[in-house]
Gaussian input, Z-matrix of N, CA and C with variables (Angstrom, degrees):
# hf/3-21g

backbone

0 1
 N
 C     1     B1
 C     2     B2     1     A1
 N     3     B3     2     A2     1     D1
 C     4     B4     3     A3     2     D2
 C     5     B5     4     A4     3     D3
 N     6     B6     5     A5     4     D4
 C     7     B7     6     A6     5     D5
 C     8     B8     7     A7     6     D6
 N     9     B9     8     A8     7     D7
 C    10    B10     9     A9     8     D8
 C    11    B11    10    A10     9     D9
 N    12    B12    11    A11    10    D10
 C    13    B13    12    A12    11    D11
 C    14    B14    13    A13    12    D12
 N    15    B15    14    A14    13    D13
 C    16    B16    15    A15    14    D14
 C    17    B17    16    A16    15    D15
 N    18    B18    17    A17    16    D16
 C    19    B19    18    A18    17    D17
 C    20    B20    19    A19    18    D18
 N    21    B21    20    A20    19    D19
 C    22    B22    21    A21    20    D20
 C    23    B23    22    A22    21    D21
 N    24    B24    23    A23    22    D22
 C    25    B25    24    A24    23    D23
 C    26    B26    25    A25    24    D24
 N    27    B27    26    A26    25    D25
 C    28    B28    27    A27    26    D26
 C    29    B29    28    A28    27    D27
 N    30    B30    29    A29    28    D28
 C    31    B31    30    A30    29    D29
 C    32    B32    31    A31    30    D30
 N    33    B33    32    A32    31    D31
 C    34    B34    33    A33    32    D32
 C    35    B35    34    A34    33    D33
 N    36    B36    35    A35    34    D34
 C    37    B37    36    A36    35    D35
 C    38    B38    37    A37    36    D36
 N    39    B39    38    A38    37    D37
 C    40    B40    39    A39    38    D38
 C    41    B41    40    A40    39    D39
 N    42    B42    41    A41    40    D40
 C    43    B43    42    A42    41    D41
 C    44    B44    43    A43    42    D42
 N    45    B45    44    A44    43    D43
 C    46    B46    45    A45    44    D44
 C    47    B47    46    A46    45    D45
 N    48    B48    47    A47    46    D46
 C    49    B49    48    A48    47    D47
 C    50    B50    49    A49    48    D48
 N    51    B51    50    A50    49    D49
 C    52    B52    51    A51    50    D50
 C    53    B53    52    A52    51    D51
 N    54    B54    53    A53    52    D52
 C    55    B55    54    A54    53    D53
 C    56    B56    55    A55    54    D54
 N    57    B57    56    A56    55    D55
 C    58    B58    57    A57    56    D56
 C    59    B59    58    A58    57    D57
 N    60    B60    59    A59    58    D58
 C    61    B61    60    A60    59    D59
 C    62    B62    61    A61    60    D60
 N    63    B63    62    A62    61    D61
 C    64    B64    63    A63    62    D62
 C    65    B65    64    A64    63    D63
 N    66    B66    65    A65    64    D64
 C    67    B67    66    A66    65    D65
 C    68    B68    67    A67    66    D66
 N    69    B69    68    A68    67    D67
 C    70    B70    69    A69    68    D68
 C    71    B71    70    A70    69    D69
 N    72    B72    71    A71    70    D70
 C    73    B73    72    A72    71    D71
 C    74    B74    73    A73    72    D72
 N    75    B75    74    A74    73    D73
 C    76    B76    75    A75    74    D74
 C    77    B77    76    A76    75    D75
 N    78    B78    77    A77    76    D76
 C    79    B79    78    A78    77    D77
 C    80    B80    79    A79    78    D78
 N    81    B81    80    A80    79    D79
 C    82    B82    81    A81    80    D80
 C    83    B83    82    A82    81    D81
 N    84    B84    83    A83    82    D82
 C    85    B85    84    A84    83    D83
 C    86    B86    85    A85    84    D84
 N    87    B87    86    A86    85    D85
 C    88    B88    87    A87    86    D86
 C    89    B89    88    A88    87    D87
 N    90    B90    89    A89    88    D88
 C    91    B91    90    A90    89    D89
 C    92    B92    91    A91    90    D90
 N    93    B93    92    A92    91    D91
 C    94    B94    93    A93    92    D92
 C    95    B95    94    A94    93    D93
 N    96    B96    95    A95    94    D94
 C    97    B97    96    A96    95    D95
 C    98    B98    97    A97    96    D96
 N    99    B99    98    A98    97    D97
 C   100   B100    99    A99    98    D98
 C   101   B101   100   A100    99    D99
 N   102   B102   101   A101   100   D100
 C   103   B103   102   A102   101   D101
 C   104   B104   103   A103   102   D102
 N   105   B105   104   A104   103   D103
 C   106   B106   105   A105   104   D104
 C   107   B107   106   A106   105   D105
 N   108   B108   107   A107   106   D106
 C   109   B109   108   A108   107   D107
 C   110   B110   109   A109   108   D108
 N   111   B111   110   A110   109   D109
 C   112   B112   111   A111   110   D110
 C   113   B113   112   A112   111   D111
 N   114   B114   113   A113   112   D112
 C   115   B115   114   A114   113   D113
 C   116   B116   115   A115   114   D114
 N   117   B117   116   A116   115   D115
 C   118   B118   117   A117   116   D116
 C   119   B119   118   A118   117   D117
 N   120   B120   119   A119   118   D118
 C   121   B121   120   A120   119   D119
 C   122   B122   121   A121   120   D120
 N   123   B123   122   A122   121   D121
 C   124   B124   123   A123   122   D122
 C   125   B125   124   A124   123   D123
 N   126   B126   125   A125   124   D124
 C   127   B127   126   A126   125   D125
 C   128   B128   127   A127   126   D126
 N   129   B129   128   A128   127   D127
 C   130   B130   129   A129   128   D128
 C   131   B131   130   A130   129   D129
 N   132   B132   131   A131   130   D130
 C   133   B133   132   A132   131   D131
 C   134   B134   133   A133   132   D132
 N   135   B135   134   A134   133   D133
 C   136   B136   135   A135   134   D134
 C   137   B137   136   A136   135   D135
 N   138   B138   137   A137   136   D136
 C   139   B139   138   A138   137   D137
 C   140   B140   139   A139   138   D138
 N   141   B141   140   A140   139   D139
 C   142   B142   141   A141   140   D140
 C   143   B143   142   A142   141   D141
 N   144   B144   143   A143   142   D142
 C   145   B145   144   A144   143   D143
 C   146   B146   145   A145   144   D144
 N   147   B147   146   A146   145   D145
 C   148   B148   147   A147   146   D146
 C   149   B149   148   A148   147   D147
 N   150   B150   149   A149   148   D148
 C   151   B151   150   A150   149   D149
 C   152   B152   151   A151   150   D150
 N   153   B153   152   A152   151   D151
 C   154   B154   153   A153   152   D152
 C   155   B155   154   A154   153   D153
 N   156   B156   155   A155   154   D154
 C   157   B157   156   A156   155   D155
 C   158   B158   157   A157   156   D156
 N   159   B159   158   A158   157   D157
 C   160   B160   159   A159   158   D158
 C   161   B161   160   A160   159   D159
 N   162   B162   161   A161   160   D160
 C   163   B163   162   A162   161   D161
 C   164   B164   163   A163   162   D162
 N   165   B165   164   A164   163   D163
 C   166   B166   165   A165   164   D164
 C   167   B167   166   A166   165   D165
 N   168   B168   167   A167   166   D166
 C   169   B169   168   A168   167   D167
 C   170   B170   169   A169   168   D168
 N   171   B171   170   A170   169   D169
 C   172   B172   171   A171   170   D170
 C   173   B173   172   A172   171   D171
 N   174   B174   173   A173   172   D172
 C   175   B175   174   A174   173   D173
 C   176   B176   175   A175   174   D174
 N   177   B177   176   A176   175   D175
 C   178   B178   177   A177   176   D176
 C   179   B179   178   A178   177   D177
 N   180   B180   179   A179   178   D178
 C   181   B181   180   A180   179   D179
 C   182   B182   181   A181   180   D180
 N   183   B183   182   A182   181   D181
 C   184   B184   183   A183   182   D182
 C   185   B185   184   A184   183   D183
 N   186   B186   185   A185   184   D184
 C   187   B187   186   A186   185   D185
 C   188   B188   187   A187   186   D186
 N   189   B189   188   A188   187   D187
 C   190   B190   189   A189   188   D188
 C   191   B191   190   A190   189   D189
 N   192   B192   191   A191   190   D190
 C   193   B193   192   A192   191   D191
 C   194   B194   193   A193   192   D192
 N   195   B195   194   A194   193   D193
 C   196   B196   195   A195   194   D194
 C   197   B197   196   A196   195   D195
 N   198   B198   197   A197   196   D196
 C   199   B199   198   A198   197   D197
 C   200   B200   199   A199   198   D198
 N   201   B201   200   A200   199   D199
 C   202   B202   201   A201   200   D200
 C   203   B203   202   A202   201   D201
 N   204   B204   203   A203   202   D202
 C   205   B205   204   A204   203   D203
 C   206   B206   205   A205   204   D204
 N   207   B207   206   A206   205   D205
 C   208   B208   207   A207   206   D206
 C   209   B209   208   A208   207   D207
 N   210   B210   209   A209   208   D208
 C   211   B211   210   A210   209   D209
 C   212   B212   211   A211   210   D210
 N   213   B213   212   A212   211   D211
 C   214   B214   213   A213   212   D212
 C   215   B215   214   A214   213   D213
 N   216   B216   215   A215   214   D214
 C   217   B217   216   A216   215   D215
 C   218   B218   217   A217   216   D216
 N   219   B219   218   A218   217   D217
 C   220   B220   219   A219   218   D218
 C   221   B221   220   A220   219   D219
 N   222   B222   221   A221   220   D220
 C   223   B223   222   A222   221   D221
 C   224   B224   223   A223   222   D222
 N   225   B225   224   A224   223   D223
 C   226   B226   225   A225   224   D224
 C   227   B227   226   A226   225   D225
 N   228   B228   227   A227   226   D226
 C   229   B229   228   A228   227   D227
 C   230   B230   229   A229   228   D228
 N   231   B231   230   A230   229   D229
 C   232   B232   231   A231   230   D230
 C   233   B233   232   A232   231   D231
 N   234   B234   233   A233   232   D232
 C   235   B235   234   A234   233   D233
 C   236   B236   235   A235   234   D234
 N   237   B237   236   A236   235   D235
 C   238   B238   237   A237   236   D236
 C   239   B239   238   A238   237   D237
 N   240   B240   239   A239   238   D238
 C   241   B241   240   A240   239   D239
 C   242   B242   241   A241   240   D240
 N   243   B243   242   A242   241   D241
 C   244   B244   243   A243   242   D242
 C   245   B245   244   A244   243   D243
 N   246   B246   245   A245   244   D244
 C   247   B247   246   A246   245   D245
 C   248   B248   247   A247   246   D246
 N   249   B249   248   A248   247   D247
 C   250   B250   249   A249   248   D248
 C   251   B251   250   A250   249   D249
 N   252   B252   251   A251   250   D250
 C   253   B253   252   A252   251   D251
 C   254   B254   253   A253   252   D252
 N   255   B255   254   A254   253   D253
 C   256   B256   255   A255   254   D254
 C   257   B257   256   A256   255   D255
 N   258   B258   257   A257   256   D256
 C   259   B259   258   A258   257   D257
 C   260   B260   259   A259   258   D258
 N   261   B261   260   A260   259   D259
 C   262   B262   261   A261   260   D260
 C   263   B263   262   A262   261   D261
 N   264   B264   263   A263   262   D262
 C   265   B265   264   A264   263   D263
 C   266   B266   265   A265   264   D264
 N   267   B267   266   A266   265   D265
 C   268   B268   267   A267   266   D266
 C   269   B269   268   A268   267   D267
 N   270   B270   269   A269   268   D268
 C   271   B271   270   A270   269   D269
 C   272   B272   271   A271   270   D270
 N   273   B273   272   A272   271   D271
 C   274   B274   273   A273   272   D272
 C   275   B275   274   A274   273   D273
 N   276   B276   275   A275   274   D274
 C   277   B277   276   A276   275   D275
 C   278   B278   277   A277   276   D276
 N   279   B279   278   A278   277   D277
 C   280   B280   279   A279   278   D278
 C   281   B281   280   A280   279   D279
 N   282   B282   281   A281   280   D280
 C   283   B283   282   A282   281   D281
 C   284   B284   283   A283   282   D282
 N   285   B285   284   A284   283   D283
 C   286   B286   285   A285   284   D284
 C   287   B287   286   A286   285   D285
 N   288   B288   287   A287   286   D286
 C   289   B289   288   A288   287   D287
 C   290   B290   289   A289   288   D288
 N   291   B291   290   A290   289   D289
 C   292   B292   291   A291   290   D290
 C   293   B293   292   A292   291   D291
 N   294   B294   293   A293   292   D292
 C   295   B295   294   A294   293   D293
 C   296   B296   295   A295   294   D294
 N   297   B297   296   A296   295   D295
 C   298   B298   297   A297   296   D296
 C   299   B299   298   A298   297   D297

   B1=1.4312
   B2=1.5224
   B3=1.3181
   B4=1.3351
   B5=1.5805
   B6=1.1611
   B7=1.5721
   B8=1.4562
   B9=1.3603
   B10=1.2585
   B11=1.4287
   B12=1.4633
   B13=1.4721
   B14=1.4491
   B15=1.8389
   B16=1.4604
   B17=1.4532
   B18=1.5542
   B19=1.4090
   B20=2.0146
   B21=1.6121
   B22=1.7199
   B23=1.1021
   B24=1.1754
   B25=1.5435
   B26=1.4643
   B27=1.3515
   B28=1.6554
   B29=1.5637
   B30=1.1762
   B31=1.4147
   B32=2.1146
   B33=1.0285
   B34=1.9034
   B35=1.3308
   B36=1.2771
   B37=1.4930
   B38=1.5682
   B39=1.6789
   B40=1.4155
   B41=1.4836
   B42=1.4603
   B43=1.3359
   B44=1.4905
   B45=1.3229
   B46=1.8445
   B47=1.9315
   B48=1.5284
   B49=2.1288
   B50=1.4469
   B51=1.4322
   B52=1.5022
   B53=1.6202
   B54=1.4043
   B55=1.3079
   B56=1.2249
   B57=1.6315
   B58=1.2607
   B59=1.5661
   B60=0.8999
   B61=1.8929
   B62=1.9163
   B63=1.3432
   B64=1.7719
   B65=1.5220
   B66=1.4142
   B67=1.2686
   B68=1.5317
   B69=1.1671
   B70=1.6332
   B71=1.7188
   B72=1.1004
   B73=1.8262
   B74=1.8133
   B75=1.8146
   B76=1.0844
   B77=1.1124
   B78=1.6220
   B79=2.0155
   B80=2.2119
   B81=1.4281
   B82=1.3533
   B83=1.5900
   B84=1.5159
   B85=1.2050
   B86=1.5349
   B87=1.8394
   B88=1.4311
   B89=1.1296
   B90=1.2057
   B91=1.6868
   B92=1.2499
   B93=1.4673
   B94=1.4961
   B95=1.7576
   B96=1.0862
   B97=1.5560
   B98=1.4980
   B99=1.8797
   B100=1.2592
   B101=1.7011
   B102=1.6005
   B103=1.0672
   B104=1.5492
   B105=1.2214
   B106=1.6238
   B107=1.5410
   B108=1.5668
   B109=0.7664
   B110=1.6127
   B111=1.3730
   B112=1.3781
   B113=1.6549
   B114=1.2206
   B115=1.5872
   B116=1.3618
   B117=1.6586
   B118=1.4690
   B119=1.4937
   B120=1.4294
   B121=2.1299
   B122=1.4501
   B123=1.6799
   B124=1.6339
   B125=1.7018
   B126=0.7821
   B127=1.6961
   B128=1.5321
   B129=1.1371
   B130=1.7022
   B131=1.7244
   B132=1.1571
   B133=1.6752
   B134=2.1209
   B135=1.1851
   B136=1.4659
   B137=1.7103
   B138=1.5222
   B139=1.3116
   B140=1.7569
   B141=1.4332
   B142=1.8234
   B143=1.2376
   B144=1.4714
   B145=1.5262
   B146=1.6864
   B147=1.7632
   B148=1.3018
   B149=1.0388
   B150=1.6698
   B151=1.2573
   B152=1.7791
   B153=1.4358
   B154=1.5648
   B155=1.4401
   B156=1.5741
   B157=1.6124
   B158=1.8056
   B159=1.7721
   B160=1.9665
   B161=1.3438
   B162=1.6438
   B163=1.8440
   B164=1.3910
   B165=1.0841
   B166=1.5157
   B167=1.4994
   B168=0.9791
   B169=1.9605
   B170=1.0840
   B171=1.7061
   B172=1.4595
   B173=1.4725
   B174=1.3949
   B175=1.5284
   B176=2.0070
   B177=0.9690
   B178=1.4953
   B179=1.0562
   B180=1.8596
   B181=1.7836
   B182=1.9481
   B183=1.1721
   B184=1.4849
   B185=1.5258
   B186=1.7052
   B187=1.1885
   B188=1.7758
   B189=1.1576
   B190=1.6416
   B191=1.6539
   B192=1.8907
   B193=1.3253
   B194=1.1901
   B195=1.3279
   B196=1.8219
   B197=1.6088
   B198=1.3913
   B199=1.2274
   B200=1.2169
   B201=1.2451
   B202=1.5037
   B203=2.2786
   B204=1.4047
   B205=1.3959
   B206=1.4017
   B207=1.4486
   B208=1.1419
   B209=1.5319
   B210=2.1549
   B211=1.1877
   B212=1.7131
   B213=1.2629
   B214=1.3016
   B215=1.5966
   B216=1.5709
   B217=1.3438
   B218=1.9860
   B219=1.2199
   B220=1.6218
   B221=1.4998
   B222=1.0539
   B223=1.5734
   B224=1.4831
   B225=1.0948
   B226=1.9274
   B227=1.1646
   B228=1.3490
   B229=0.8718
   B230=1.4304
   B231=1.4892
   B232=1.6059
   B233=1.2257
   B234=1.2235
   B235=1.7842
   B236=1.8224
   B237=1.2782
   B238=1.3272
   B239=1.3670
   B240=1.4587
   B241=1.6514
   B242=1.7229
   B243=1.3877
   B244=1.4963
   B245=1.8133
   B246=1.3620
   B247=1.5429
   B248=1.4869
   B249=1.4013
   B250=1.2469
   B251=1.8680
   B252=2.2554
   B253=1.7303
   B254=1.2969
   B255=1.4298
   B256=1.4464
   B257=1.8149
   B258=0.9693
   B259=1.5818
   B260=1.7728
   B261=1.3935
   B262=1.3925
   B263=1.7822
   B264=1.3433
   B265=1.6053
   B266=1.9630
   B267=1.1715
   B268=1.3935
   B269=1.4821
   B270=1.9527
   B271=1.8743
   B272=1.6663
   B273=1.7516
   B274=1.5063
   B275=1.5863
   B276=1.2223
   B277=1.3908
   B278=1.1350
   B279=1.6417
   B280=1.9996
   B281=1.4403
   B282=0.9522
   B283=1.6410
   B284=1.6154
   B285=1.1019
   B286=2.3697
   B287=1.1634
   B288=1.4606
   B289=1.7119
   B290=1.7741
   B291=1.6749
   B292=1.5462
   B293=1.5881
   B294=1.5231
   B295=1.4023
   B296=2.0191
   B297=1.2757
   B298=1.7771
   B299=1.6451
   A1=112.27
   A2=117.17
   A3=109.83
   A4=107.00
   A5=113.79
   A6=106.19
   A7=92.44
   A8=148.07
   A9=145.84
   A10=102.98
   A11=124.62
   A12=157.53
   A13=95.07
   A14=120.80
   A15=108.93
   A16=134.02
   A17=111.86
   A18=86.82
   A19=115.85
   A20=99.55
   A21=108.42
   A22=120.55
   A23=127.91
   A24=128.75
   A25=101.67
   A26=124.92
   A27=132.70
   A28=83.94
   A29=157.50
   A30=157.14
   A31=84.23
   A32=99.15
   A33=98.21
   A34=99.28
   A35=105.18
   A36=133.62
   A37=109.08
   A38=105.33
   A39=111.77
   A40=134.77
   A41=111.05
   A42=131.75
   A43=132.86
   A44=109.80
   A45=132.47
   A46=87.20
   A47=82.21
   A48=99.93
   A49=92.43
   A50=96.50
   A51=123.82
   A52=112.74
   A53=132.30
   A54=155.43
   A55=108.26
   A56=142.17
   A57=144.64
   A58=93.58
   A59=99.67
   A60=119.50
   A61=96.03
   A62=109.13
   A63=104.16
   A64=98.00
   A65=110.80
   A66=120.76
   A67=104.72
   A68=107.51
   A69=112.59
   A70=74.23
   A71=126.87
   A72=127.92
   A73=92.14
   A74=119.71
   A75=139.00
   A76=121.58
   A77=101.65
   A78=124.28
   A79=104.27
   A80=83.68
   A81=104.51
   A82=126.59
   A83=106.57
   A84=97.08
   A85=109.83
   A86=105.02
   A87=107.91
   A88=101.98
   A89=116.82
   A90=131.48
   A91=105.32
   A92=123.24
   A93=122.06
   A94=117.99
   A95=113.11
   A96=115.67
   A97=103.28
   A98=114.64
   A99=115.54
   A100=105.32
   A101=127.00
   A102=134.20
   A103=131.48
   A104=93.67
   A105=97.62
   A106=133.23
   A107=114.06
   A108=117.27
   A109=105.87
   A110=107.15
   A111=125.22
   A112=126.53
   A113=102.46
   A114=131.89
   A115=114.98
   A116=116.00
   A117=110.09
   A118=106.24
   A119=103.47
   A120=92.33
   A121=113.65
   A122=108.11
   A123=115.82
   A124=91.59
   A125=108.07
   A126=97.54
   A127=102.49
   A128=107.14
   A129=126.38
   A130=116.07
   A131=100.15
   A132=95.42
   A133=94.09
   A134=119.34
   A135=126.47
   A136=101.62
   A137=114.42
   A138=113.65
   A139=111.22
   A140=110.72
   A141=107.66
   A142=91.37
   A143=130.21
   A144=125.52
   A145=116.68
   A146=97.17
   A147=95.77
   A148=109.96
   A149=120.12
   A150=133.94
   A151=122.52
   A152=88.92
   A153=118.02
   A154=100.34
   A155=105.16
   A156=97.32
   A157=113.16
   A158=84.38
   A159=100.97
   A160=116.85
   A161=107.49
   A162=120.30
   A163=103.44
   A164=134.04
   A165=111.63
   A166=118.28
   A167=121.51
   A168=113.74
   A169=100.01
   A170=143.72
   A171=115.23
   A172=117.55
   A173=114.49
   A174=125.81
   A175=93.09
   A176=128.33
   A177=110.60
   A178=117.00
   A179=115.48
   A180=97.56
   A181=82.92
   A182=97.12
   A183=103.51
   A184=96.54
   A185=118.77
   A186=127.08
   A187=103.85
   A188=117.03
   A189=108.24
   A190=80.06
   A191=100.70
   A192=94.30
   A193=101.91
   A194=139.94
   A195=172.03
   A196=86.53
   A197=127.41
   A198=138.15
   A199=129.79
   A200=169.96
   A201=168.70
   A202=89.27
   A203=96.95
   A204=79.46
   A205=116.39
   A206=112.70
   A207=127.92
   A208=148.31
   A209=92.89
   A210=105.41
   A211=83.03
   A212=131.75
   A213=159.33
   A214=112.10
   A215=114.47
   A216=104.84
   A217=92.81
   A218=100.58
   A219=114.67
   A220=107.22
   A221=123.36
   A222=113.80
   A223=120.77
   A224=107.94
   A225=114.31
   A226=134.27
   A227=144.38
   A228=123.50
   A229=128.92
   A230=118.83
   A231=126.67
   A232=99.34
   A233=116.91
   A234=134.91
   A235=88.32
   A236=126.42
   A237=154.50
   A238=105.50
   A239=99.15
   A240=120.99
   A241=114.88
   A242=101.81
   A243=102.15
   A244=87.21
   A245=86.64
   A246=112.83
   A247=109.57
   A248=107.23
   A249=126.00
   A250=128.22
   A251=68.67
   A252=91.63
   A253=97.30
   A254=130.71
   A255=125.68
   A256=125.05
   A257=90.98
   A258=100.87
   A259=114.77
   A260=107.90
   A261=109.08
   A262=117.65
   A263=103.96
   A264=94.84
   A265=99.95
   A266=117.26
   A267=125.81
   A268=101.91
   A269=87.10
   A270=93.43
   A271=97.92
   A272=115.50
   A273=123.47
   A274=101.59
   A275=141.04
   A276=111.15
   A277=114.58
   A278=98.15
   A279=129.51
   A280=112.46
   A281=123.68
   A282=143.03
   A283=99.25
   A284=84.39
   A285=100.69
   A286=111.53
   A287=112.26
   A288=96.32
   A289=68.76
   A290=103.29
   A291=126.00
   A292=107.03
   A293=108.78
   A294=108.19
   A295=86.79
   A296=113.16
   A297=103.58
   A298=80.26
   D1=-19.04
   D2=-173.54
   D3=-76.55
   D4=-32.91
   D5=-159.91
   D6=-86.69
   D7=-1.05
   D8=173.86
   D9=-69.32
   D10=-58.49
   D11=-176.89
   D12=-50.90
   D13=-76.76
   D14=159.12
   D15=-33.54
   D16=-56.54
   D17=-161.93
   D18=-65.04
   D19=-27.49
   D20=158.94
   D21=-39.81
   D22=-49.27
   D23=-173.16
   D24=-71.60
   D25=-42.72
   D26=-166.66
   D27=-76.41
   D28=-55.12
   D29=-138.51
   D30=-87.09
   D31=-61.45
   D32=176.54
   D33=-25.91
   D34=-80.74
   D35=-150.62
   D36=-55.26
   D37=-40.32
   D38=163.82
   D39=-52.87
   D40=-47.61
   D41=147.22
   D42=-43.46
   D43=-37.29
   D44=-170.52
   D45=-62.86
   D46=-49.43
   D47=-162.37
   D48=-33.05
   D49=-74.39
   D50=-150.23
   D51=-64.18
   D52=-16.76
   D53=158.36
   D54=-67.90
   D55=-32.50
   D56=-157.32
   D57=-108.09
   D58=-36.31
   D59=-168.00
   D60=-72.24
   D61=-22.57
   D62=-170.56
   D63=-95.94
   D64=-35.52
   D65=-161.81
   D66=-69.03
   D67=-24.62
   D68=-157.15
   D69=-90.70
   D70=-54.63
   D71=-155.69
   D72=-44.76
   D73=-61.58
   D74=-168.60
   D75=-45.87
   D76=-39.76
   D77=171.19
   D78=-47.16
   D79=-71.29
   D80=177.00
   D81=-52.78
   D82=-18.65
   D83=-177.52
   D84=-110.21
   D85=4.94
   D86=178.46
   D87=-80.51
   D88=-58.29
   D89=163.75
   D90=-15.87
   D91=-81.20
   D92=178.73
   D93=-33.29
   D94=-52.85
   D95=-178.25
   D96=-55.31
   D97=-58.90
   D98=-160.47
   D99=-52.71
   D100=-33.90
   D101=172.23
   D102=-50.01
   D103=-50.13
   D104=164.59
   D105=-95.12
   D106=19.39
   D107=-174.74
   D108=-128.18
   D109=12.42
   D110=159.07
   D111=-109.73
   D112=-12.32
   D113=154.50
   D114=-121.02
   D115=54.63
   D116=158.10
   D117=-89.64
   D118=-12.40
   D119=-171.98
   D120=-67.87
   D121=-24.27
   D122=-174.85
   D123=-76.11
   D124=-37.11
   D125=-159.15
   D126=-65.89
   D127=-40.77
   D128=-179.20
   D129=-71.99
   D130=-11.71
   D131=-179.84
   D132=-119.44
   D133=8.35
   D134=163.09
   D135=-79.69
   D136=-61.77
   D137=-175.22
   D138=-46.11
   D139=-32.98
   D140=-162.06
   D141=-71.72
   D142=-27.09
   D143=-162.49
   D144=-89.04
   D145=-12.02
   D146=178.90
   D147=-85.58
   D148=-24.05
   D149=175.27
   D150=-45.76
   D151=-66.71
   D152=167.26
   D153=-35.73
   D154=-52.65
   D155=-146.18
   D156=-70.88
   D157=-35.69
   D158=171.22
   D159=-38.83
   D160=-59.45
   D161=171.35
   D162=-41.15
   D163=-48.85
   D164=-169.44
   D165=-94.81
   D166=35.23
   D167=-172.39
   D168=-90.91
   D169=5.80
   D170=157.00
   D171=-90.73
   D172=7.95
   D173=173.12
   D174=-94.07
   D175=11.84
   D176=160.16
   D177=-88.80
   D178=158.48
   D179=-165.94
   D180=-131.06
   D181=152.06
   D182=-161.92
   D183=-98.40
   D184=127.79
   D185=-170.86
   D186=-82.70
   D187=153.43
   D188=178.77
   D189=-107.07
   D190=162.66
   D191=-169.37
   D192=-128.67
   D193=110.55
   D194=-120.37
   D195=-75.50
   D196=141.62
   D197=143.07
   D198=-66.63
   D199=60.61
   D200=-142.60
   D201=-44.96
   D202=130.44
   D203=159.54
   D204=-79.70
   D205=170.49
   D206=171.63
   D207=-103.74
   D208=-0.48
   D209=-169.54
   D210=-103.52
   D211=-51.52
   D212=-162.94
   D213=-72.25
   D214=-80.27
   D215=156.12
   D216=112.59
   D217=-9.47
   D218=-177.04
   D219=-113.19
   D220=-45.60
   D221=-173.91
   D222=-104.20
   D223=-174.73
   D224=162.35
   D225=-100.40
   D226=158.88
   D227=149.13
   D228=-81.37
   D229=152.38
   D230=174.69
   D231=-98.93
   D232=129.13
   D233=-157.71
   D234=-92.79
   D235=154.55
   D236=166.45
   D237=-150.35
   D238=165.23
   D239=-174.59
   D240=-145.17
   D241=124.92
   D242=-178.28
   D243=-147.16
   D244=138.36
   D245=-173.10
   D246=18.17
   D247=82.48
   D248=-172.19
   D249=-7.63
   D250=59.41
   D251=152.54
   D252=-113.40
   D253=163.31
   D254=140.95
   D255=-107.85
   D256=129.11
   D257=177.93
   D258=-112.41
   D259=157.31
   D260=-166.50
   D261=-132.91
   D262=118.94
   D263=-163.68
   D264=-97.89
   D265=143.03
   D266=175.61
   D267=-77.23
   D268=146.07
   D269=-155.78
   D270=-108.33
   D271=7.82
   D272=159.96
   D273=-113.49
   D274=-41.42
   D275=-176.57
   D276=-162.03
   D277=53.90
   D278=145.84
   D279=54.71
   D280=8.15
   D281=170.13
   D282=-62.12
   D283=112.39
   D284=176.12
   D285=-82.09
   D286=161.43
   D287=173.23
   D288=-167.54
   D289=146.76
   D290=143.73
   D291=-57.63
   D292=125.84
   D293=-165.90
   D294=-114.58
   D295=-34.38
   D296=-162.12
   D297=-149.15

């Protein structure tokens, strides 16, 4: 009779776990809601700005992005185009190079 009595109590106890284990999940996930639902105005005034921000992307201006020379090691090159090659002259010490 005892081990009948045990394994009941271990079957409780197994159950107790798994009840404490949801309760605690439920705690945490009320929390989570109560959190963002006291900062829904930030979240809601992020979307208008992404909005905003979409409308304007033909006012972005596209940066070209500098070559390091390679003889020099200090300057860039300034990109030119002749018969759709481009070549690039260094803007400290005029050294050309086929860039594309």
């Amino acid at each position: 009779m005892g081990k009948t009595k045990n394994k009941n109590r271990d079957e409780i106890e197994f159950y107790r776990g798994i009840i404490r284990d949801l309760e605690k999940q439920v705690r945490t996930l009320n929390k989570e809601l109560q959190y963002y639902k006291k900062r829904n105005h930030i979240f809601d005034s992020t979307k208008q700005d992404e909005e905003i921000s979409r409308d304007s992307e033909d006012t972005i201006i596209k940066l070209q992005k500098k070559v390091p020379c390679d003889d020099c090691g200090k300057g860039h090159y300034e990109e030119f185009e002749i018969l759709d090659k481009v070549y690039g002259t260094c803007n400290v010490c005029d050294h050309r190079k086929k860039l594309k």
